[in-house]
C-alpha positions in Angstrom: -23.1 5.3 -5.2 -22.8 4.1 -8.4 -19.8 6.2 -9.2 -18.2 4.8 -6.0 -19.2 0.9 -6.5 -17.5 1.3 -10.2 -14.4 2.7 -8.7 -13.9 0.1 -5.6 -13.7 -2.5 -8.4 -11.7 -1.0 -10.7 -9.0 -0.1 -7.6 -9.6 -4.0 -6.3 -8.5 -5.0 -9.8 -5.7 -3.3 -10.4 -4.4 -3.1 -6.7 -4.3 -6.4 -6.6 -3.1 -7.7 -9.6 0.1 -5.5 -9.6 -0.2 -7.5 -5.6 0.9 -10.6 -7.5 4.6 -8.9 -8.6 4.6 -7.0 -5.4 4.3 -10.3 -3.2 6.6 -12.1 -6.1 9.5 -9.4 -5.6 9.0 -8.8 -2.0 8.5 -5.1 -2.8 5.7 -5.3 0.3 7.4 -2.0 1.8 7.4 0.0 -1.6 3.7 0.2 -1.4 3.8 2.0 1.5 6.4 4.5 0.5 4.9 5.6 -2.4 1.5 5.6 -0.8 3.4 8.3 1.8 4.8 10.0 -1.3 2.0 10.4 -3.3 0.0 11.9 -0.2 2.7 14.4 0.0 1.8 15.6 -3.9 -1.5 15.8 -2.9 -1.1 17.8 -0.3 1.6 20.6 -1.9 -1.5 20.2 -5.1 -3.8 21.8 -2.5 -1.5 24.2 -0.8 -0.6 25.6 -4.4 -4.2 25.1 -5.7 -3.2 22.3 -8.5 -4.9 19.0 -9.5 -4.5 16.6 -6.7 -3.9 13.4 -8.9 -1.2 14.9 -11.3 0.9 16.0 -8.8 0.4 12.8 -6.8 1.9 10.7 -9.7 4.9 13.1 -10.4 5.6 12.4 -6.1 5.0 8.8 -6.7 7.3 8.5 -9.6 10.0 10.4 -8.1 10.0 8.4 -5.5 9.9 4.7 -6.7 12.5 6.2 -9.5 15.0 7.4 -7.0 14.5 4.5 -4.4 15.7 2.4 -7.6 18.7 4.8 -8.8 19.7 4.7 -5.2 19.3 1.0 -4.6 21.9 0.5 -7.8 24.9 3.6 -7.4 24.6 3.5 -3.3 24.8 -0.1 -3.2 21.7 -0.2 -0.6 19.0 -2.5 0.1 16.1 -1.4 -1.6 13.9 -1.0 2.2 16.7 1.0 3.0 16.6 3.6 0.8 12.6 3.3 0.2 12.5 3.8 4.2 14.7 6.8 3.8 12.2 8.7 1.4 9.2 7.3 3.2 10.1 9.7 6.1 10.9 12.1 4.2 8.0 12.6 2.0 5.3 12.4 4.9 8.1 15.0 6.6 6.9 16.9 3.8 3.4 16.0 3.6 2.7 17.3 7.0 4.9 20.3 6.2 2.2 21.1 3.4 -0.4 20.9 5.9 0.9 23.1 8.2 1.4 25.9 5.8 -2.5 25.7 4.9 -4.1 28.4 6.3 -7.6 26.8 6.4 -8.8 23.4 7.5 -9.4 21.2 3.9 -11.4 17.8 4.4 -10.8 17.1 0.9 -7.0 16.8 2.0 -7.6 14.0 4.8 -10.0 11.8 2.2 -7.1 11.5 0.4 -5.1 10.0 3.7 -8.1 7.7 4.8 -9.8 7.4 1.6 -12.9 8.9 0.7 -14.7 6.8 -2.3 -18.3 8.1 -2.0 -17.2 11.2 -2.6 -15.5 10.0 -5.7 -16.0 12.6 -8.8 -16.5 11.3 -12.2 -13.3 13.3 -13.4 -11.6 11.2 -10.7 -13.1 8.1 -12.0 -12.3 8.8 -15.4 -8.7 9.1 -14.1 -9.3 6.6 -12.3 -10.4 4.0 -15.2 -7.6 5.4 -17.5 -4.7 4.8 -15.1 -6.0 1.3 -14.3 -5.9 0.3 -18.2 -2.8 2.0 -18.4 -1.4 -0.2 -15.8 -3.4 -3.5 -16.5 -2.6 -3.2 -20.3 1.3 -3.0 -19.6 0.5 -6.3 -16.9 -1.1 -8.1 -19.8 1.6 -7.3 -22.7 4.6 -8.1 -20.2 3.4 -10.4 -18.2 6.3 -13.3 -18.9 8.9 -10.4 -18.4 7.2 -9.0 -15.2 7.0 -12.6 -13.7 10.5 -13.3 -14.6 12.5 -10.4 -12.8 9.8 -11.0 -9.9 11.1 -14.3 -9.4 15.1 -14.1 -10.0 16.3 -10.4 -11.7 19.5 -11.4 -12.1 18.9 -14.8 -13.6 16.2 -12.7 -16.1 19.6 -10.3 -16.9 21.4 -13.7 -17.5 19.0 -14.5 -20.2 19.2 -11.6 -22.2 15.7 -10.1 -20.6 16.0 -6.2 -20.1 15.7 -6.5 -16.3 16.8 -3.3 -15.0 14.5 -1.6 -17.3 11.4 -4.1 -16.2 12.2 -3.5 -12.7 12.2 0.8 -13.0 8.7 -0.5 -15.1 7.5 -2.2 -12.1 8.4 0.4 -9.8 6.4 2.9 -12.2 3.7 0.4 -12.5 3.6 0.1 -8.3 3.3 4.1 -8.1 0.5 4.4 -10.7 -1.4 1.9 -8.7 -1.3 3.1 -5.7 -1.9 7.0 -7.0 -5.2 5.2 -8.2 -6.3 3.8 -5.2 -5.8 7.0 -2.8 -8.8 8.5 -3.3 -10.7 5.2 -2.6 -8.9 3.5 0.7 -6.5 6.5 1.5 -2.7 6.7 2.1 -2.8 5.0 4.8 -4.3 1.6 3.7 -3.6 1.5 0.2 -0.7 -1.0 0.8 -2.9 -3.3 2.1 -5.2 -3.6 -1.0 -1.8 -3.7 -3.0 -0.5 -6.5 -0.5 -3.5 -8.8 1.5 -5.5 -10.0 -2.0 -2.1 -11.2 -3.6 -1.3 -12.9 0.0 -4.3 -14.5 -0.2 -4.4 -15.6 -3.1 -0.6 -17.0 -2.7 -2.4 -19.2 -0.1 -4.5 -21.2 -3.0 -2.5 -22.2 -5.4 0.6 -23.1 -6.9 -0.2 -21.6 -10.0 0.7 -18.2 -11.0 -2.0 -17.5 -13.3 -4.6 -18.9 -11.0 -3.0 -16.4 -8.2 -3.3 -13.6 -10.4 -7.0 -14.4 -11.1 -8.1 -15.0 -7.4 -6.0 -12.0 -6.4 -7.9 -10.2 -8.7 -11.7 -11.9 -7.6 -10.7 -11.3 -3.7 -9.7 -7.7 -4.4 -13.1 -6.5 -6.5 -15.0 -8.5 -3.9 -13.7 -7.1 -0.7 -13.4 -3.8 -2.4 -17.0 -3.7 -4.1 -18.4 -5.3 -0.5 -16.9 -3.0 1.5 -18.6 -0.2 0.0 -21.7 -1.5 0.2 -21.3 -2.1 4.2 -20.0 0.8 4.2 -22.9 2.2 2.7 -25.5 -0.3 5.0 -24.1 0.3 8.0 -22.3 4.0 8.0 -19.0 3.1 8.3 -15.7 4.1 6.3 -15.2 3.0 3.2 -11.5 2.3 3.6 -11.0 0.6 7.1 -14.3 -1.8 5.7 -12.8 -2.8 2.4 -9.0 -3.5 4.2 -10.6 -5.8 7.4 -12.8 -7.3 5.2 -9.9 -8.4 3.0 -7.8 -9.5 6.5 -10.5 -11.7 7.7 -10.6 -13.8 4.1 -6.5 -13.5 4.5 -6.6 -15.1 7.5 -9.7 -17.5 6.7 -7.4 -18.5 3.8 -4.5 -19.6 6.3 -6.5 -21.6 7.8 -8.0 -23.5 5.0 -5.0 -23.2 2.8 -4.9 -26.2 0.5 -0.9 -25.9 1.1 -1.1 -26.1 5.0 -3.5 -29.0 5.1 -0.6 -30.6 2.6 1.6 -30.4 4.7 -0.4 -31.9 8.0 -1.0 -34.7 6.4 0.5 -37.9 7.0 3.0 -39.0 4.5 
């Protein structure tokens, strides 16, 4: 328990602060892309009797690497071509299942997360990565908030955008390679997406966004474990629905909405 309480917060931290650049960018679909991606390492890491998490990053990097090369030589949208390997490497994910000759519960944790079972080599992994990717945030955080807002502009101004948005992209995969284990493939965009969008609801500011984001996604992370835990429900459906109720709580109350309704 203790072991799985450490490592909701440390995925609620990180998941949602890189939420705050996803949300900026509108890179809301390359979440669950990777997510798909990653889940396909996993897999092929079982089937060929490899660690899980190494070959989950080398599928997540491929992929948000190639959805960027593609987006600049094919001249596509960037949800075209993230789409495009989305289907693709869940194509090959449930390939990789297929060809497993036995039944692997381990294997479907990673799909609808699993954080009691969280090992402390994971965590270790887990708590590397996430200072790793918070420690890049904190050092590049003017760059990272430029290109989020206008890349071209960022380019203009003699920022090296192209190579802070392939950073980004890198950034986006590590997260969400940390956060599998706890929430799953399937919901692991949402931790990425729902405590920046509520968060975006509060304030004006961007560093008081990134610091709500951050408080909302330990809270719902942390408290959905522990219902979880009360109540003998899973951990990953209790942490994301707890994070859409104070989403849409936040909608209503939103300091910008009531702004707006008022009378000039």
């Amino acid at each position: 328990m203790q072991r799985s309480l450490l490592a909701a917060a440390l995925v609620g931290a990180v998941c949602s602060v890189i939420g705050v650049f996803v949300v900026l960018r509108g890179l809301a679909f390359a979440g669950a892309g990777t997510a798909h991606a990653a889940f396909a390492g996993v897999t092929l890491a079982y089937l060929l009797g490899l660690p899980p998490l190494s070959l989950a990053i080398v599928f997540g990097l491929a992929t948000v690497w190639i959805t960027g090369w593609v987006e600049e030589k094919g001249r596509m949208k960037l949800d075209v071509s993230i789409g495009i390997l989305y289907t693709a490497t869940m194509a090959l994910a449930i390939l990789f299942l297929g060809l497993m000759k036995t039944y692997n519960p381990e294997v479907y944790g990673y799909l609808f997360g699993s954080v009691l079972s969280v090992t402390t080599e994971e965590l270790m992994t887990i708590g590397g990565l996430s200072v790793v990717v918070l420690g890049t945030i904190l050092l590049l955080s003017k760059e990272l908030y430029f290109i989020a807002f206008d890349q071209e502009m960022a380019a203009a101004s003699g920022v090296p955008a192209r190579q802070i948005f392939y950073l980004l992209l890198t950034l986006v995969a590590l997260t969400v390679v940390i956060a599998l284990k706890t929430v799953g493939a399937i919901l692991v965009f949402a931790m990425i997406l729902i405590p920046a969008s509520t968060a975006y609801q509060l304030t004006h500011s961007l560093t008081q966004m990134t610091l709500y984001s951050m408080l909302i996604g330990i809270f719902c992370a942390v408290s959905g474990v522990l219902l979880s835990y009360a109540f003998d429900l899973p951990s990953g459906p209790s942490i994301v629905l707890l994070a859409t109720s104070l989403f849409f709580l936040a909608v209503c109350c939103s300091p910008k909405r009531l702004h707006r309704i008022q009378p000039t």
